[in-house]
Structure formats: structure tokens, C-alpha cells
C-alpha atoms as an extended CHARMM CRD file, in Angstrom:
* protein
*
       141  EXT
         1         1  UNK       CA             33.2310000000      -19.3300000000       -3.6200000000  PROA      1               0.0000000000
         2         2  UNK       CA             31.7910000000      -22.5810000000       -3.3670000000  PROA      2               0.0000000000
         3         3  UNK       CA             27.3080000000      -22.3830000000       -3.6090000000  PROA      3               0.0000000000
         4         4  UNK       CA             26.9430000000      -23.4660000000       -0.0090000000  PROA      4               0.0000000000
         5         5  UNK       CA             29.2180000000      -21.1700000000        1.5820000000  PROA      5               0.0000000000
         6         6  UNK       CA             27.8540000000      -18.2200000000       -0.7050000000  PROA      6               0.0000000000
         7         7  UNK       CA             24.2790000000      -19.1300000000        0.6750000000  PROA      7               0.0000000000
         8         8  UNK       CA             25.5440000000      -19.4000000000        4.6530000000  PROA      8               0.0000000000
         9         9  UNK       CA             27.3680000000      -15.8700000000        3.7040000000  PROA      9               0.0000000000
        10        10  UNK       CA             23.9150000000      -14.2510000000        2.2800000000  PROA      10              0.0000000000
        11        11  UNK       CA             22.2550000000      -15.9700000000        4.6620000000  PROA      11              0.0000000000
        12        12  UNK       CA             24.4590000000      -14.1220000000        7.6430000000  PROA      12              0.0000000000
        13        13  UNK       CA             24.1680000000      -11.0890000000        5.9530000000  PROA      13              0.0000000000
        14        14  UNK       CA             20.5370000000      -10.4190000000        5.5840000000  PROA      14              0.0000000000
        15        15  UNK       CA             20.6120000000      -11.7250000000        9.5040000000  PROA      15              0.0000000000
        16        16  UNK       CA             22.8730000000       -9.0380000000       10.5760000000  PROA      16              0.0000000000
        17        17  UNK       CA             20.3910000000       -6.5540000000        8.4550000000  PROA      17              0.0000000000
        18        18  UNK       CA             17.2170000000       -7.8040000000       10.1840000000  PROA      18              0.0000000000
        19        19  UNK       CA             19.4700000000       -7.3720000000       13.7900000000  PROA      19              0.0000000000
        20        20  UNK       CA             19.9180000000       -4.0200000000       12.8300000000  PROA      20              0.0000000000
        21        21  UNK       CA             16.4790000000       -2.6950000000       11.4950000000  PROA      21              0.0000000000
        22        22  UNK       CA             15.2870000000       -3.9370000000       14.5890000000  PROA      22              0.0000000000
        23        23  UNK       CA             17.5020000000       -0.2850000000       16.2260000000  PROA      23              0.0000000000
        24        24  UNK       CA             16.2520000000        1.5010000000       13.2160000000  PROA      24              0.0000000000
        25        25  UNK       CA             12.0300000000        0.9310000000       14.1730000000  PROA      25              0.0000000000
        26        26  UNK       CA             12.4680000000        2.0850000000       17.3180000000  PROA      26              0.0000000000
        27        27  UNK       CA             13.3050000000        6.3770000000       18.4720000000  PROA      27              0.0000000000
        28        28  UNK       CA             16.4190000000        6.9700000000       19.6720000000  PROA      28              0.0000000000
        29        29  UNK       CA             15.6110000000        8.2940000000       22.9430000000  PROA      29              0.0000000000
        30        30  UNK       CA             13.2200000000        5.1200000000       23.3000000000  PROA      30              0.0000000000
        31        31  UNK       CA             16.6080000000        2.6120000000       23.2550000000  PROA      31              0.0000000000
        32        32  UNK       CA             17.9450000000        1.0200000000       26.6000000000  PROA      32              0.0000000000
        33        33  UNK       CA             21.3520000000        2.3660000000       26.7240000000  PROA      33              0.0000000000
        34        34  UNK       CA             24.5760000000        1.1570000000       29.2050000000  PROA      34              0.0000000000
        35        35  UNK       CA             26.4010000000        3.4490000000       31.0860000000  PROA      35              0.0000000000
        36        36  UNK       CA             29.0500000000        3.9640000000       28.8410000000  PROA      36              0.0000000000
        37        37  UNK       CA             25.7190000000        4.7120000000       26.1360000000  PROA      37              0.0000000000
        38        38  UNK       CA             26.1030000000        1.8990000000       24.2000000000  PROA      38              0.0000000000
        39        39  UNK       CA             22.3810000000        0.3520000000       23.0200000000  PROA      39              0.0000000000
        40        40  UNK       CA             21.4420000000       -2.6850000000       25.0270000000  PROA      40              0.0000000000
        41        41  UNK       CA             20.2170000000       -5.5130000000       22.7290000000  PROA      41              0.0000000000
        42        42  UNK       CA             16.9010000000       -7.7250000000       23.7870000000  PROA      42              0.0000000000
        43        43  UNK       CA             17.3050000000       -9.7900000000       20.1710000000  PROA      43              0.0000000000
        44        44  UNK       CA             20.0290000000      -12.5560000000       20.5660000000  PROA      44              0.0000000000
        45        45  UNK       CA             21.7140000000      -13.6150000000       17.3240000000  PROA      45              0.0000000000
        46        46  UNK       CA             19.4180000000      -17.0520000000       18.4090000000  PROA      46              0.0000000000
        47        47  UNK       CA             16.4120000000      -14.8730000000       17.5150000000  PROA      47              0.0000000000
        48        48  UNK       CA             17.7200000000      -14.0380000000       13.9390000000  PROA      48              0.0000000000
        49        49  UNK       CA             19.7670000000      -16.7080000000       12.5440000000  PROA      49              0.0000000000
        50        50  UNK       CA             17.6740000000      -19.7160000000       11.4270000000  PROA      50              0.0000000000
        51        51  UNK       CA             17.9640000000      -22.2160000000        8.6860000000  PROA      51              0.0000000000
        52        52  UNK       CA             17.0260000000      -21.7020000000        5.5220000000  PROA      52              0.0000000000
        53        53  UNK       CA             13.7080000000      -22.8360000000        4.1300000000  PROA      53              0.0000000000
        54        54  UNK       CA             13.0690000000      -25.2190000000        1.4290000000  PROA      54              0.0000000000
        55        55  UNK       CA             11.3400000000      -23.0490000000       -1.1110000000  PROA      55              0.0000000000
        56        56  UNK       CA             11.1540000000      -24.0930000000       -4.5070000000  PROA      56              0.0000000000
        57        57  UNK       CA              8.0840000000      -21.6070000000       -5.8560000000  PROA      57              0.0000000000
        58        58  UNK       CA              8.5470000000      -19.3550000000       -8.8220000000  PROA      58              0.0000000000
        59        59  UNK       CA              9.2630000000      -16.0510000000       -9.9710000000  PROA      59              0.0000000000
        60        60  UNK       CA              5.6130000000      -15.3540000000       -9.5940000000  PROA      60              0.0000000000
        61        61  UNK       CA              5.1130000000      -16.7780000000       -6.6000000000  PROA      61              0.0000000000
        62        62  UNK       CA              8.3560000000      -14.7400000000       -5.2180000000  PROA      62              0.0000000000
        63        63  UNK       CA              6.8300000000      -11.1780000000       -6.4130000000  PROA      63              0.0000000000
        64        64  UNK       CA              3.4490000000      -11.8460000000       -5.5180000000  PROA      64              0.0000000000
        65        65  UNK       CA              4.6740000000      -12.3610000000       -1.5070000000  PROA      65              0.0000000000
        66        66  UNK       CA              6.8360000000       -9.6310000000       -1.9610000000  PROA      66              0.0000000000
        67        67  UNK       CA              4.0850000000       -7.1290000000       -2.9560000000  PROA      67              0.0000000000
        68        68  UNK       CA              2.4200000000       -7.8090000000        0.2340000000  PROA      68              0.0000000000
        69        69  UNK       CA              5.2950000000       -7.4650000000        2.5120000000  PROA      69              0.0000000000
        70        70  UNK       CA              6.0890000000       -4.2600000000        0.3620000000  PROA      70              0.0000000000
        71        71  UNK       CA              1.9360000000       -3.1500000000        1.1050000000  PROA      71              0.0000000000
        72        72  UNK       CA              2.4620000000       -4.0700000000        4.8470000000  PROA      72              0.0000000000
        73        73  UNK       CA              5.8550000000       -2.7380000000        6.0480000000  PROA      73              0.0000000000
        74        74  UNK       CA              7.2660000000       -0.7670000000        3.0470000000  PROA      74              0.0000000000
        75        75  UNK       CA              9.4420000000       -0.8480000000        0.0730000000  PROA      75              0.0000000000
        76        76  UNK       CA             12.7870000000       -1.1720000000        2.1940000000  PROA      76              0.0000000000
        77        77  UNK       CA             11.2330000000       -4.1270000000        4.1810000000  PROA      77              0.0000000000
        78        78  UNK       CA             10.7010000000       -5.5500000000        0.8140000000  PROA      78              0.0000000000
        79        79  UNK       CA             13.5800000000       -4.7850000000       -0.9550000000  PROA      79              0.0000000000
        80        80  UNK       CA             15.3680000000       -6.9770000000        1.3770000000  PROA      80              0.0000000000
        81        81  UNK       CA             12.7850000000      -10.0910000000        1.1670000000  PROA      81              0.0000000000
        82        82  UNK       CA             14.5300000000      -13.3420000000        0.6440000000  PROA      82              0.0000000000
        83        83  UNK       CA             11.8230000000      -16.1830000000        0.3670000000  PROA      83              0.0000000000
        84        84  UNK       CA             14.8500000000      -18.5930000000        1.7200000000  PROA      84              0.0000000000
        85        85  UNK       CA             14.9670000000      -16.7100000000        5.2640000000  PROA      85              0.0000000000
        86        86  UNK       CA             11.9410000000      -13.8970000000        5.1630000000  PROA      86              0.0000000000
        87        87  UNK       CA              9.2220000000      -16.2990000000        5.2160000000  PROA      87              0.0000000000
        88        88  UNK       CA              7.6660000000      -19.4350000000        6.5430000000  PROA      88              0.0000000000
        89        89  UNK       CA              4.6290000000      -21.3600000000        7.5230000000  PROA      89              0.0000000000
        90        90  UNK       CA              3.1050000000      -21.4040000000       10.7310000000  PROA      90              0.0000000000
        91        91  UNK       CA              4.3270000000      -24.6590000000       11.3470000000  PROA      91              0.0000000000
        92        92  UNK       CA              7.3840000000      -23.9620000000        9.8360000000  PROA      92              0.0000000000
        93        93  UNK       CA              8.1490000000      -21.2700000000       11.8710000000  PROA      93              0.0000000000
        94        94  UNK       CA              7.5190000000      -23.2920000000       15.4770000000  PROA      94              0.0000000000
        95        95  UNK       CA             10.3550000000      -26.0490000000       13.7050000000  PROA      95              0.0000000000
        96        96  UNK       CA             12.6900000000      -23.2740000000       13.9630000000  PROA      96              0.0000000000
        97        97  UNK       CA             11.6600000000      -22.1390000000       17.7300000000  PROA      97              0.0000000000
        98        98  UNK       CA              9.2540000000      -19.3290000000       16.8590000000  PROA      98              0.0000000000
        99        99  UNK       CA              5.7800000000      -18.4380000000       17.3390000000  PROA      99              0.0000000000
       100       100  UNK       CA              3.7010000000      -16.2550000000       15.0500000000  PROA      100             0.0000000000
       101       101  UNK       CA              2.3540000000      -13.1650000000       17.4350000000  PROA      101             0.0000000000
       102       102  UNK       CA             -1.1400000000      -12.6680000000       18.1820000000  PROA      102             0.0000000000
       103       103  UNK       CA             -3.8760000000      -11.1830000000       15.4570000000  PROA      103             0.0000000000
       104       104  UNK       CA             -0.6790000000      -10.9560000000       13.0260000000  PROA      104             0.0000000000
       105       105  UNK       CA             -2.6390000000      -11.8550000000        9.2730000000  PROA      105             0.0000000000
       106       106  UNK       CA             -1.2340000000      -14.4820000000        7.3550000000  PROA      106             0.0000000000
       107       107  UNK       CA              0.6080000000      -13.4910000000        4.0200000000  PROA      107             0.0000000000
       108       108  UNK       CA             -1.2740000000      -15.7260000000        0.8960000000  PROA      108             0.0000000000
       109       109  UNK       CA              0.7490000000      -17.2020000000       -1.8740000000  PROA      109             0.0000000000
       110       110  UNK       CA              0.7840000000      -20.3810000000       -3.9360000000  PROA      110             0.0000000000
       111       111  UNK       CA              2.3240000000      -23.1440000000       -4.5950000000  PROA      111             0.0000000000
       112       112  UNK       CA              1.9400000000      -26.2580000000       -7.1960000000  PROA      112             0.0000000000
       113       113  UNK       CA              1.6430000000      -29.9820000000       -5.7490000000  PROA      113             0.0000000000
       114       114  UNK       CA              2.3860000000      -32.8350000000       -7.7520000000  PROA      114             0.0000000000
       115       115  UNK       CA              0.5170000000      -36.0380000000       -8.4020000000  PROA      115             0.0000000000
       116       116  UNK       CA              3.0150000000      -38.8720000000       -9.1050000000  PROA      116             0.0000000000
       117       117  UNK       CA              2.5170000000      -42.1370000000      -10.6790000000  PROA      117             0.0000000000
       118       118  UNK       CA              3.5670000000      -45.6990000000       -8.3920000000  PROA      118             0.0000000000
       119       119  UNK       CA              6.8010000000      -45.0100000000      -11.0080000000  PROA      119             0.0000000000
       120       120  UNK       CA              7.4170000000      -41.1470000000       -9.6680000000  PROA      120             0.0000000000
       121       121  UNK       CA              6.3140000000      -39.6770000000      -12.7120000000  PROA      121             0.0000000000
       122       122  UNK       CA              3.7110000000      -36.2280000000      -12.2640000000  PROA      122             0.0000000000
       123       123  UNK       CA              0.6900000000      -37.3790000000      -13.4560000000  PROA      123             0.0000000000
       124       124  UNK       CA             -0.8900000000      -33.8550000000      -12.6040000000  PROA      124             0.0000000000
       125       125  UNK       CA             -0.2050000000      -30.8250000000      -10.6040000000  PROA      125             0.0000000000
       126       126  UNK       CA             -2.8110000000      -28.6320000000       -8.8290000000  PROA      126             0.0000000000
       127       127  UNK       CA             -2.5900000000      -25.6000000000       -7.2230000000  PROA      127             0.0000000000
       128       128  UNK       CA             -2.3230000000      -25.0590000000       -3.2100000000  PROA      128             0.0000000000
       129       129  UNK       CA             -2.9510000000      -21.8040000000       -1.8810000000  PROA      129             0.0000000000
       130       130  UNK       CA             -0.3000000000      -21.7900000000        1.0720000000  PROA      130             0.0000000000
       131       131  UNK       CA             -0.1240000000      -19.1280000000        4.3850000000  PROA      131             0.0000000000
       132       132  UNK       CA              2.9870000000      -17.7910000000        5.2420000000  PROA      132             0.0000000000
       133       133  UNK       CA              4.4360000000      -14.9940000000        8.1460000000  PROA      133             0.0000000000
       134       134  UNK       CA              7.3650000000      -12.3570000000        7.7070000000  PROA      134             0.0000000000
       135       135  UNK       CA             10.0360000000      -12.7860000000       10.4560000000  PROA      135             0.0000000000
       136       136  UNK       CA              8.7060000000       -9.0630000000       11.5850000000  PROA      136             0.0000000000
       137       137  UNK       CA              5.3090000000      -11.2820000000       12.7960000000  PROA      137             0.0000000000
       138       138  UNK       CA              6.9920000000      -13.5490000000       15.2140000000  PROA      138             0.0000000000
       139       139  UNK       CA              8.7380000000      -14.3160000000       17.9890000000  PROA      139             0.0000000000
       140       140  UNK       CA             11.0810000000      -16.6250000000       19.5870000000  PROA      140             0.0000000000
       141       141  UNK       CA              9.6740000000      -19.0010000000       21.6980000000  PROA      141             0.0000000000
């Protein structure tokens, strides 16, 4: 399988997860049900399937955002964190048609910024400490 395909494939996959877990939070007398009792759904596949991000960080950088998803909504939650299509910037997040909810608390990490020469060479890097939100702390727009 070709890398691009694989990635839309994962990328589906951990979409249809997210869909689902949002059935799992809730009790099961709590669900809107049809007639016939099948659940009705207020999440479109709109509100779960959005591009992948750009994210280029590091091992380190990967663990350390998943320790605080894992202290905020559990080991499963974390288990499934993909920094490609778990997380984003605030600003990030609006580019994709989402809004990060009210009070929700920003999850730190950090990333390294180069300094290039006029020739593109890194002079220097320095260290940016960078705020991103968990698709559980938004909503689309």
C-alpha cells in the first residue's frame, strides 16, 4: 500500500473510533433513539474527519502531549492519540472549521524553530513553547 493511501486509511480509522467513543461517554438510557431503536447521531462525519496536521515534533515532544491527554481523559483516550489528527492549535483548529469550547485549558508542548542563513542554512534553533487542544475540547463551528 502506497504511504499516502496508508495515512488517508489510518486517518479514517481513528475517525470512525473518535465517532464511536463519542456513544461510549454517554449512558445508554441517555441516547436519542428512532423508533425502530436505532441511536440518533448529532456528530456528522463533517465533525470528525479533518485533514491532517503538519507536525514534525519528536518522540519527546509526542509522549510529553500524550501524558497530558492520558492525565486529562484517561489511558484509552491516550492510547489512541495521533499527533497528525488528535491535536492542533487554536488557530489551527478554526482552519479546519472548529472552535475550541469555553474554559477548556490548553495542552503545553514544544517545539524547535529554526534560524536560517540568506542561503537556508540553520544558523540556530530555539525552543517555542506551543498550545495545543484535543479534538474532545472543540467543536464544529
Amino acid at each position: 500500500m502506497n504511504e499516502p493511501f496508508k495515512h488517508m486509511v489510518e486517518v479514517l480509522v481513528l475517525s470512525i473510533k473518535k465517532y464511536m467513543s463519542h456513544f461510549e461517554t454517554q449512558d445508554e438510557e441517555d441516547l436519542d433513539r428512532y423508533d425502530d431503536g436505532a441511536v440518533k447521531s448529532y456528530v456528522s462525519i463533517g465533525d470528525i474527519i479533518v485533514p491532517p496536521t503538519n507536525f514534525s515534533g519528536s518522540e519527546v515532544t509526542r509522549k510529553m502531549v500524550e501524558e497530558q491527554i492520558r492525565e486529562r481523559y484517561g489511558d484509552k483516550v491516550a492510547d489512541e492519540y495521533d499527533p497528525l489528527t488528535n491535536v492542533r492549535t487554536f488557530k489551527n483548529w478554526k482552519e479546519v472549521g472548529h472552535h475550541v469550547k469555553k474554559g477548556e485549558k490548553a495542552i503545553r508542548s514544544i517545539t524547535f524553530v529554526d534560524v536560517k542563513d540568506p542561503q537556508g542554512n540553520t544558523v540556530k534553533k530555539y525552543p517555542k513553547t506551543v498550545f495545543l487542544f484535543h479534538y474532545r475540547q472543540v467543536e464544529k463551528i
